[in-house]
LUMBA-574669 format. One record per residue (C-alpha): residue number from 0; residue in three letters; x negated, y negated, z. Coordinates in pm, 1 decimal. Example, Ala and Ser with C-alpha at 12.3 -4.5 7.8 and 13.67 -1.06 7.14 Angstrom:
<pts>
PT  nr rest        X        Y        Z
PT   0  ALA  -1230.0    450.0    780.0
PT   1  SER  -1367.0    106.0    714.0
</pts>
This chain:
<pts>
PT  nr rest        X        Y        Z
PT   0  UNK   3546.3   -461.7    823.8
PT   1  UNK   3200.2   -682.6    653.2
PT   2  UNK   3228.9   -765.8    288.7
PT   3  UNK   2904.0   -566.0    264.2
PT   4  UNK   2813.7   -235.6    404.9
PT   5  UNK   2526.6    -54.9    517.2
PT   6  UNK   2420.4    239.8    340.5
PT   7  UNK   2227.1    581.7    469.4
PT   8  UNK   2145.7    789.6    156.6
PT   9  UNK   1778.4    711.7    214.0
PT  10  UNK   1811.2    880.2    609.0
PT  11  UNK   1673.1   1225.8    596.8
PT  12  UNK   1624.9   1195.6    210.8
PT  13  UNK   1261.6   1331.9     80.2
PT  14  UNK   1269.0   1396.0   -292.0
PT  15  UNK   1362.4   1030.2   -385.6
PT  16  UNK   1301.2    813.6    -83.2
PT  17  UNK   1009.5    985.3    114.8
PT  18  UNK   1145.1   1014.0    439.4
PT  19  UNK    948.0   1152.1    749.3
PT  20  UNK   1106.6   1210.1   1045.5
PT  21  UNK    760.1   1141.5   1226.2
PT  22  UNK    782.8    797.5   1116.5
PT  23  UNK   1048.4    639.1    983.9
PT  24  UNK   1326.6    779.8   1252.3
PT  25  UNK   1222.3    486.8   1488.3
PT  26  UNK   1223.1    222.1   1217.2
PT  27  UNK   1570.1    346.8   1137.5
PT  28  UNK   1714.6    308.0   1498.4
PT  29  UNK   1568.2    -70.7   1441.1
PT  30  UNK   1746.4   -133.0   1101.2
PT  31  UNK   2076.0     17.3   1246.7
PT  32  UNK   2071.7   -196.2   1570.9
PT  33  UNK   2009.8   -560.3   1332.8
PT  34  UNK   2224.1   -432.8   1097.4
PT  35  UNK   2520.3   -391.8   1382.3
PT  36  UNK   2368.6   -694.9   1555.5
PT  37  UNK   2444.5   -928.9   1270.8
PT  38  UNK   2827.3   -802.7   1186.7
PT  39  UNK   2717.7   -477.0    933.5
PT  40  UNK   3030.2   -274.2   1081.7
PT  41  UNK   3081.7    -57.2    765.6
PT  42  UNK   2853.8    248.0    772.9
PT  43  UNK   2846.0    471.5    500.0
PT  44  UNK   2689.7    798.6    521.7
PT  45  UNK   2766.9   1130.5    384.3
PT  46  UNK   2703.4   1563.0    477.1
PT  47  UNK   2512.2   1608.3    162.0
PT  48  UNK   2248.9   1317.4    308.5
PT  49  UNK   1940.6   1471.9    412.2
PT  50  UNK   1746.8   1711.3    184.6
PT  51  UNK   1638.9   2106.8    240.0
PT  52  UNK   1593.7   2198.5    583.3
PT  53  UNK   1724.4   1779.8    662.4
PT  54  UNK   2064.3   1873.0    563.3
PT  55  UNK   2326.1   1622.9    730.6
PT  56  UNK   2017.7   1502.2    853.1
PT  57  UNK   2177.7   1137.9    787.8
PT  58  UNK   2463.8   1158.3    995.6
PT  59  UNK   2256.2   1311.4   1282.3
PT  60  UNK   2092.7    992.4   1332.3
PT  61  UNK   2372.5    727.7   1274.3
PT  62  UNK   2543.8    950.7   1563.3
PT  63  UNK   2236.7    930.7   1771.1
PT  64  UNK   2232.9    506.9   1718.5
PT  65  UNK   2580.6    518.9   1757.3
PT  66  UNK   2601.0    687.0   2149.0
PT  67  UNK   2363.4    432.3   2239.7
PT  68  UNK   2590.9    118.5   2140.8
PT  69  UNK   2786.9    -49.0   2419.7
PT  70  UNK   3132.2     29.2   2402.3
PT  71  UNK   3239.4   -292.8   2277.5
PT  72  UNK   3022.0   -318.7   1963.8
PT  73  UNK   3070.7     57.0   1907.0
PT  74  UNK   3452.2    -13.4   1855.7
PT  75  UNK   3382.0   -250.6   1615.7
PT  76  UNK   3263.0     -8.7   1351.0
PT  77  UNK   3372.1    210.5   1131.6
PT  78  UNK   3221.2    497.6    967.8
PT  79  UNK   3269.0    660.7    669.4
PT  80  UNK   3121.4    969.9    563.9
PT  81  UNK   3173.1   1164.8    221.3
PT  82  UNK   3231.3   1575.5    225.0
PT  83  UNK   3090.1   1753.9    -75.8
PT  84  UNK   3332.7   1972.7   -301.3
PT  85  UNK   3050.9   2249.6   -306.0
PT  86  UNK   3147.4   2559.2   -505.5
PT  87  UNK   3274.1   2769.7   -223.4
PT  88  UNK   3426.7   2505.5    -54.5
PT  89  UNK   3785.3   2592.0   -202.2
PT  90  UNK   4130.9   2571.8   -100.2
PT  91  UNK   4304.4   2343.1    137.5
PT  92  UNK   4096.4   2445.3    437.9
PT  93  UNK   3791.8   2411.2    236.4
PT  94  UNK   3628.0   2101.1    413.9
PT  95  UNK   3764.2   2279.4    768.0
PT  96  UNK   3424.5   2366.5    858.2
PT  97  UNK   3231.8   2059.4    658.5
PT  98  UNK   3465.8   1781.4    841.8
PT  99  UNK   3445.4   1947.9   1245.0
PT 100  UNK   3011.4   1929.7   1163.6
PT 101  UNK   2984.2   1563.3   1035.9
PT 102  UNK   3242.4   1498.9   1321.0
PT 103  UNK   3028.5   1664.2   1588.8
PT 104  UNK   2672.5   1539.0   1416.2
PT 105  UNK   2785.7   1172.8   1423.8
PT 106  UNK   2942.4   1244.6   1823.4
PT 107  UNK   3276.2   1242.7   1736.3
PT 108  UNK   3253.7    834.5   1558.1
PT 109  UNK   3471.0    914.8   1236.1
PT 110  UNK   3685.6    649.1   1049.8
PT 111  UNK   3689.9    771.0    741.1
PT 112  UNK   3642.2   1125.2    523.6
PT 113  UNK   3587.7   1072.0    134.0
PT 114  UNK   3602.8   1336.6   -137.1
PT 115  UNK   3243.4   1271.9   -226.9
PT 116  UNK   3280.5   1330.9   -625.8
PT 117  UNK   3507.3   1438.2   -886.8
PT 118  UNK   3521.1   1805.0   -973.4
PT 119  UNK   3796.5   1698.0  -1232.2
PT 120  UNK   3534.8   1783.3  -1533.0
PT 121  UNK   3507.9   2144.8  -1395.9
PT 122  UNK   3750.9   2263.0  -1168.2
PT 123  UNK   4043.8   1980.0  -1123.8
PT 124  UNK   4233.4   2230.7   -880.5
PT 125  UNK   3946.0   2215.8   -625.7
PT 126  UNK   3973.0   1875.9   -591.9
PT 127  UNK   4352.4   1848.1   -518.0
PT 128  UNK   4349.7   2164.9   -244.0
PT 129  UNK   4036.5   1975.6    -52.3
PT 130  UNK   4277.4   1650.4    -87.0
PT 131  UNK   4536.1   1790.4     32.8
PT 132  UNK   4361.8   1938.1    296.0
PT 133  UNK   4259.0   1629.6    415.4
PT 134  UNK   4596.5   1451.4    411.9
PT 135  UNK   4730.7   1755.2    641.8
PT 136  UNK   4416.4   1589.8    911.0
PT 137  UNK   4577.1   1258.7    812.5
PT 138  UNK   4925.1   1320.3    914.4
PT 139  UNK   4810.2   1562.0   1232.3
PT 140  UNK   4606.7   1234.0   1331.8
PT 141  UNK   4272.0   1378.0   1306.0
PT 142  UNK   4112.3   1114.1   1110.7
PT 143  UNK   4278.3    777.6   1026.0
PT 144  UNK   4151.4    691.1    631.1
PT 145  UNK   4088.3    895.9    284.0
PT 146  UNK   3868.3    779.9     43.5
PT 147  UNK   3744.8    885.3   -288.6
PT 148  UNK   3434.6    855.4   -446.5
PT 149  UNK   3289.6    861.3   -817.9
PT 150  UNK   3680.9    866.4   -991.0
PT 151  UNK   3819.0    657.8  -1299.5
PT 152  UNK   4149.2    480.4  -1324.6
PT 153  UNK   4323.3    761.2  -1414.9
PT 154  UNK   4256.3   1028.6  -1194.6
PT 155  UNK   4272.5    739.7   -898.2
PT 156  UNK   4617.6    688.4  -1000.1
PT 157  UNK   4712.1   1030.1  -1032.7
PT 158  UNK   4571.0   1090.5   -657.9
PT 159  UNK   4722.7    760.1   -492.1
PT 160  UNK   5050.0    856.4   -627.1
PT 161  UNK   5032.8   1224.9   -509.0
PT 162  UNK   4934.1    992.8   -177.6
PT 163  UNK   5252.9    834.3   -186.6
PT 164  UNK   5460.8   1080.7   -209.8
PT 165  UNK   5304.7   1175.8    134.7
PT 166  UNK   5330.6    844.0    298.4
PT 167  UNK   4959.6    852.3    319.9
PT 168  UNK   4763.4    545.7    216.8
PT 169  UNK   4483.7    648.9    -26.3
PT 170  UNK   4184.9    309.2    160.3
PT 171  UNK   3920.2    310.8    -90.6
PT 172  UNK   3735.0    393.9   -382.4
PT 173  UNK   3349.5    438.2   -420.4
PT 174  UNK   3158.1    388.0   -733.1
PT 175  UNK   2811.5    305.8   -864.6
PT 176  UNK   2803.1    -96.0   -946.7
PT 177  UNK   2563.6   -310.4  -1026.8
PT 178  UNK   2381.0   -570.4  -1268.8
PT 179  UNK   2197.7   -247.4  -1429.1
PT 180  UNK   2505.6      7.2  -1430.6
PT 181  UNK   2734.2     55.8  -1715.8
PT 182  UNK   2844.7   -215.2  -1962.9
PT 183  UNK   3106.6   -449.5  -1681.4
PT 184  UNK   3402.2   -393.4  -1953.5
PT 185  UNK   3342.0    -23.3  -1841.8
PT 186  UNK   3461.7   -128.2  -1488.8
PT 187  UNK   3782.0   -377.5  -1558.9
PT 188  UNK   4084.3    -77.2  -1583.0
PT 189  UNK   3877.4     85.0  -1238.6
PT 190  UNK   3882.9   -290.4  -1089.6
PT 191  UNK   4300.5   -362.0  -1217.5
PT 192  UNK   4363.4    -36.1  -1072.4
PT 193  UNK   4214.3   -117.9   -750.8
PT 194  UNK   4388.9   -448.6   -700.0
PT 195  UNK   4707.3   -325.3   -796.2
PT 196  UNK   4754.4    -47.2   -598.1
PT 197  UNK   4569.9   -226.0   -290.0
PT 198  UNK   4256.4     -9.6   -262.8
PT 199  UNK   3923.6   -135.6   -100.0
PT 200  UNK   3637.3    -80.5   -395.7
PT 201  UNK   3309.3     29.7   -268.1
PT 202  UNK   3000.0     24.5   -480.0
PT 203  UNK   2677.5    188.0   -431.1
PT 204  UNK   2320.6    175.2   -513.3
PT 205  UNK   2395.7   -221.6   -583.9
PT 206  UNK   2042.2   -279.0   -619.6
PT 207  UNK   1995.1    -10.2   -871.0
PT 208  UNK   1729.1    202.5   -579.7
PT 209  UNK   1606.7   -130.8   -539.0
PT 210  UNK   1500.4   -285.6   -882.0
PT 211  UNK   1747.2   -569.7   -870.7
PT 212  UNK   1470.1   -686.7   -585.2
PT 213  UNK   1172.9   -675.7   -772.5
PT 214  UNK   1034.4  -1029.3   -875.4
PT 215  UNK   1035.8  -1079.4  -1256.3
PT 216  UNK    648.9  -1143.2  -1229.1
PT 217  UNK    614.7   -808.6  -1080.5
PT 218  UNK    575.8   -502.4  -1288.5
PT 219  UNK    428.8   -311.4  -1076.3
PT 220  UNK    537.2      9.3  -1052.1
PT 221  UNK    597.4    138.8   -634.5
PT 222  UNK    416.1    383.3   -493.1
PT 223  UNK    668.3    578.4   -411.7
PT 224  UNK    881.3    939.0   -515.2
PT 225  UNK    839.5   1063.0   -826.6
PT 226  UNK   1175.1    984.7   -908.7
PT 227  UNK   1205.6    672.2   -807.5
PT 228  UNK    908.5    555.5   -969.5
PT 229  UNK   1006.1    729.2  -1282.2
PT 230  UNK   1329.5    507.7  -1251.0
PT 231  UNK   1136.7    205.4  -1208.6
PT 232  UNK    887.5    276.4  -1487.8
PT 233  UNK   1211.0    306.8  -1731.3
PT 234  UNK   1444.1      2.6  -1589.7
PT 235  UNK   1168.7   -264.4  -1479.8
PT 236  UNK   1109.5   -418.6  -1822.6
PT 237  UNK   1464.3   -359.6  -1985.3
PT 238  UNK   1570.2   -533.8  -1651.3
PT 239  UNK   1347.6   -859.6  -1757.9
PT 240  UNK   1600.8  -1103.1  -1761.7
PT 241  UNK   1841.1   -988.6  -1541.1
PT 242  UNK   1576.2  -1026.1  -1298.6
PT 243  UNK   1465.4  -1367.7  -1430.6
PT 244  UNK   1831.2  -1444.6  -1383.0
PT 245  UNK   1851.3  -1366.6  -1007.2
PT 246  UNK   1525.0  -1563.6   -936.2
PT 247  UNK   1630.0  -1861.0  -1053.3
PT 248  UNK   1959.4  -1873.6   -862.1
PT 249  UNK   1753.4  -1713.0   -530.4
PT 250  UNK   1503.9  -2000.6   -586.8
PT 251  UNK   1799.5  -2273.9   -603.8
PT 252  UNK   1978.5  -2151.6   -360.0
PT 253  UNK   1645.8  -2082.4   -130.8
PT 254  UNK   1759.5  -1705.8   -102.2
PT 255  UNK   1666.3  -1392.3   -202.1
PT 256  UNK   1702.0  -1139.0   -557.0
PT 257  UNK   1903.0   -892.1   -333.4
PT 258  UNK   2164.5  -1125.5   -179.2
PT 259  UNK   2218.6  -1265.4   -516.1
PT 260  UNK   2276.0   -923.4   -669.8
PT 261  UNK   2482.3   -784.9   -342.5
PT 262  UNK   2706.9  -1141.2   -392.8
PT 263  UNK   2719.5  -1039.3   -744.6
PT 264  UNK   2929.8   -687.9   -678.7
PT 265  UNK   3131.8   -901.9   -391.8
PT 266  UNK   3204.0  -1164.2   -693.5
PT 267  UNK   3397.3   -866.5   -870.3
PT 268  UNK   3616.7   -777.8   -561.7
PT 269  UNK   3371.8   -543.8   -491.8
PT 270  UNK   3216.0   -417.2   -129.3
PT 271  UNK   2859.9   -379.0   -191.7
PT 272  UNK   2711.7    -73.5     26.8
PT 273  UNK   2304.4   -163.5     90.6
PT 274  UNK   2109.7     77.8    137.4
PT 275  UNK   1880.0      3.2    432.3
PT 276  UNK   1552.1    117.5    573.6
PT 277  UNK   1405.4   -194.5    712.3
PT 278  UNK   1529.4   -439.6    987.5
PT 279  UNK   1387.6   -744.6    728.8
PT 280  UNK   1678.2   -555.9    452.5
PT 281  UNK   1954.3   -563.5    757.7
PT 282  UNK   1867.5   -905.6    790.6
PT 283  UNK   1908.0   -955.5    425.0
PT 284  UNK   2228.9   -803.1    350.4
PT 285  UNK   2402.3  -1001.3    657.5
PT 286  UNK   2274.6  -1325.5    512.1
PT 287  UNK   2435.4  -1255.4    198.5
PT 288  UNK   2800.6  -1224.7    377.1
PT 289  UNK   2784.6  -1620.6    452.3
PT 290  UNK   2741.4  -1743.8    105.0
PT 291  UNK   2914.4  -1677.1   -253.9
PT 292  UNK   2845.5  -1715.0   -603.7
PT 293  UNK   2965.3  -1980.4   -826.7
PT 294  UNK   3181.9  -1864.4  -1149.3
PT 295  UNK   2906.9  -2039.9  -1357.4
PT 296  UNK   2644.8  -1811.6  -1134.4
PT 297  UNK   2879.0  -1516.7  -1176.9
PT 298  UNK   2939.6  -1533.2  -1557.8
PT 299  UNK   2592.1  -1598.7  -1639.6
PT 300  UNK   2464.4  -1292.9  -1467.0
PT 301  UNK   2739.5  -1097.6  -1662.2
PT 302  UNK   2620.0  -1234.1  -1938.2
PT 303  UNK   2275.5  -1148.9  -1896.0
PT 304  UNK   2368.7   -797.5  -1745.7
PT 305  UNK   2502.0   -709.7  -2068.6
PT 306  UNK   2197.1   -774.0  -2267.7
PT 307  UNK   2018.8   -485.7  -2055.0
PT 308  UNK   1944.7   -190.9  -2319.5
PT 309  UNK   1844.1     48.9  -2041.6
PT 310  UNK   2068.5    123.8  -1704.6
PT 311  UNK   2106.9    301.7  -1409.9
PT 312  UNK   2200.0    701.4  -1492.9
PT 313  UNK   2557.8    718.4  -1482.5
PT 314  UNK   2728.7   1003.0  -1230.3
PT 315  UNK   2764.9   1330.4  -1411.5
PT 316  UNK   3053.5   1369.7  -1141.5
PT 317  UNK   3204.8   1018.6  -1238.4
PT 318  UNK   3556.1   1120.6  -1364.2
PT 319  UNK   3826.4    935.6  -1623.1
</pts>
């Protein structure tokens, strides 16, 4: 598996990344082919990915890439998708239905299922039927790794020893990470927990929807969504010298903001997931897998991370 993985929340998406099926759906198949082309294996994806009447409209096309790989390269990936613990999906066949359609959209290329978020806040017993319901496609051999995504240290431990008790290994954790997400002592009882008990931490949106990018020169605000240009209008200036911070180590190192920032999450034991549109930002995110921060690079930018008075919005889903 790569030390960074390529993300598809932007496939199919509308409201916040502007997708059009007329013309980005091509541009896609390119940035999935470099991506795979230059060791990307990890693919995350998710049902929920694709909005309206685009609905799972993200794993429809990583299945359609996918069927065209030669067999050799095709083994060499592994997907992960995320099921959401909608309302009326409930009780321990309540992803039946959700798992056999992401299976058959992404033609049958299925590593991994992940409980998408937490419904610990609101209804705790959902969450440990659709579990369960997954471990009983664990141990019938249906799918090979569980994952979980936006969970604290607690509830992680709670679930990996319910795991345990089933012989089933609980493989990995997903949670928002970056330079602008909450304060890093936040993250330290999530990150023990996740060495100790020997699960893979994923982290998403490391670029903060692509901020972390952005020169510090540049305050010009993308034309883009609404709501992604409502995020940059908020997070470009509070994100001054964080930025500042990556330049000058891009500039030593003769590199760019985003492979500093991905390095960044891989400094704290972390697999970045990259969201990717572009062929250039495949390109980009496997250069990053060849090189690694310094501890002096790596404490500064914690250092400097801190200092940011505005972040990313943190999860409403994101449990204790």
């Amino acid at each position: 598996m790569s030390s960074i993985g390529v993300g598809t929340w932007a496939w199919g998406n509308r409201f916040l990344w502007g997708y059009r099926p007329e013309t980005d759906d091509d541009f896609l198949e390119k940035t999935f082919n470099e991506a795979v082309n230059r060791g990307l294996y990890f693919i995350d994806t998710a049902d929920s990915y694709g909005t309206g009447q685009l609905n799972g409209r993200s794993e429809e096309l990583l299945g359609k890439f996918l069927r065209k790989l030669p067999l050799a390269k095709h083994k060499k990936i592994t997907v992960a998708t995320k099921l959401a613990p909608y309302p009326w999906r409930i009780g321990r066949q309540g992803f039946r239905d959700a798992f056999k359609a992401s299976k058959a959209r992404l033609g049958g290329k299925l590593d991994r299922v992940q409980l998408h978020w937490s419904t610990s806040r609101y209804a705790p017993w959902q969450e440990v039927q659709l579990m369960d319901g997954l471990c009983d496609l664990f141990d019938r051999g249906v799918i090979s790794q569980i994952g979980i995504s936006n969970m604290g240290p607690n509830r992680l431990r709670w679930f990996h020893n319910r795991f345990q008790k089933r012989g089933i290994p609980l493989t990995s954790l997903q949670i928002q990470f970056s330079l602008l997400s909450l304060e890093l002592k936040s993250y330290f009882r999530i990150f023990d927990v996740c060495k100790e008990l020997n699960i893979q931490l994923l982290a998403y949106s490391p670029l903060a929807l692509g901020v972390l990018s952005v020169r510090p020169s540049n305050f010009t605000i993308p034309k883009t969504t609404f709501l992604r240009s409502n995020l940059f209008y908020r997070l470009l200036p509070a994100s001054l010298k964080v930025r500042e911070e990556l330049y000058k180590i891009a500039v030593k190192r003769g590199t760019s903001q985003a492979q500093v920032a991905l390095n960044w999450c891989r400094s704290h034991g972390s697999i970045p997931i990259a969201g990717l549109r572009d062929p250039m930002q495949a390109i980009d995110a496997a250069n990053a897998m060849k090189w690694k921060l310094t501890s002096r690079e790596k404490n500064r930018l914690d250092i400097v991370s801190q200092h940011c008075k505005v972040r990313m919005p943190d999860n409403p889903f994101q449990s204790s």
